[in-house]
Residue, then its C-alpha position, 0 to 999 in steps of 0.5 A: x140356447x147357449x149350447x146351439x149357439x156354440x154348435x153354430x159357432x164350430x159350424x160356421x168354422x167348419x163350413x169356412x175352413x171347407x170353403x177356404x183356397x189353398x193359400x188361405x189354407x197355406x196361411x192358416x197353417x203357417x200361423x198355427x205351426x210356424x215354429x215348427x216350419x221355423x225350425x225344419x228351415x233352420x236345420x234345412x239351410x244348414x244342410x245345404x250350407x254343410x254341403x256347398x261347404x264340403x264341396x267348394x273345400x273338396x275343390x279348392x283342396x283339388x285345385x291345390x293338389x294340382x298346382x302343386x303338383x305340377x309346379x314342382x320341379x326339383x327332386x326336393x318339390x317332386x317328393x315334398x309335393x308326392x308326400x302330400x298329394x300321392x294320390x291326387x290326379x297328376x301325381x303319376x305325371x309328377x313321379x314320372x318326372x322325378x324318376x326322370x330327375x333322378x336317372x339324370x342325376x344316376x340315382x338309378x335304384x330310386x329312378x327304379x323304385x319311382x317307375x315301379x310305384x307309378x307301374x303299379x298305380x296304373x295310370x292311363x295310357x300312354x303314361x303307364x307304357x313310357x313308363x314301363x318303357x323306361x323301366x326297361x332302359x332303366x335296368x339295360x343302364x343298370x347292367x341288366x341286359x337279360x331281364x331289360x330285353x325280357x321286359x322289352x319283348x314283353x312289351x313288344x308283344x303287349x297290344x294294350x300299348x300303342x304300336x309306336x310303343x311296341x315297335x319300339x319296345x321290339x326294336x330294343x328288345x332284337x338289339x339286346x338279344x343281338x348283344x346276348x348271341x340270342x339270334x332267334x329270340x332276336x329275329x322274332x322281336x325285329x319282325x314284330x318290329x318290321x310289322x306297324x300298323x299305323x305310320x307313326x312308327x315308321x321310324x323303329x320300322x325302318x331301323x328294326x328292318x335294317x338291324x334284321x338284315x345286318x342279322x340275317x347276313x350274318x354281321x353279328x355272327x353265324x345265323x341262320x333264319x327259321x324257315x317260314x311257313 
């Protein structure tokens, strides 16, 4: 008898854990495993708090960056500021500015080196072609006037910068060639510079157009246009 009335029992436990609901289910096993749920929320929580963690780091150490970054103003600042955040957004905007800094103070082989590590960080546009820009004013000041035109030319050609960029570009690169004697590389560069397609570069137009027609009558010297097809 004892033996049915156990059968019984664990019947009767089968029969209610059947006819229990889902909470009452939730319930139970909450009861029976509760240090194991305990525990996985514990690991859970700590997780997320990792997270949020790195993540407001991540940003006040951006905000940071930034300030810095921005708010330097001197050589010292400029270079202190780089030396931390190099890599950080605005730092090809701060270099920009000591490169700036450092041409006004006719530290020209530094002002080079800052132009060409920010060149060759490739930054987006128009940075990187104000950049190259004045790496070409910056070698005509150092009494390059050959490889200052070359760049300008270059640059001139190059349809990756705006046409305000490149009619500049070519309006300096026809000038050094006047004061080289090479007329033909000259014309070339003032009739890409004579040829904008938007307004804002109207004003290099305008003086590319008269440089060209001071060329072609022969105010820098013997010149003959090239016959056009």
């Amino acid at each position: 008898m004892p033996d049915q009335n156990e059968k019984n029992r664990k019947l009767n436990a089968e029969l209610s854990r059947a006819l229990m609901n889902d909470v009452e289910r939730l319930e139970l096993g909450f009861a029976t495993y509760w240090r194991q749920i305990a525990a996985v929320a514990v690991i859970a929580a700590i997780v997320v708090a990792l997270i949020f963690g790195g993540f407001s780091y991540s940003r006040r150490s951006a905000r940071e960056a930034a300030f810095t970054l921005a708010d330097a103003s001197t050589v010292t600042e400029l270079t202190a500021a780089l030396d931390k955040y190099g890599d950080k957004p605005g730092a090809a905007a701060a270099r920009f500015r000591l490169a700036k800094l450092r041409i006004d103070a006719k530290e020209y082989a530094a002002a080079l080196e800052d132009l060409r590590t920010l060149i060759a960080s490739a930054p987006a546009e128009p940075l990187l072609g104000n950049a190259r820009l004045a790496e070409a004013y910056l070698l005509e000041i150092m009494d390059k006037p050959e490889t200052a035109a070359g760049l300008f030319a270059e640059l001139g050609r190059s349809m990756d910068l705006s046409s305000t960029l490149r009619a500049e570009a070519n309006f300096n690169a026809g000038r050094l060639f006047i004061k080289l004697k090479k007329f033909d590389d000259a014309a070339a560069a003032l009739n890409r510079a004579v040829n904008p397609d938007r307004q804002s570069a109207a004003a290099w137009c305008s003086m590319a157009h008269s440089l060209l027609l001071a060329l072609e009558s022969g105010d820098f010297g013997p010149y003959k246009p090239a016959a056009k097809l």
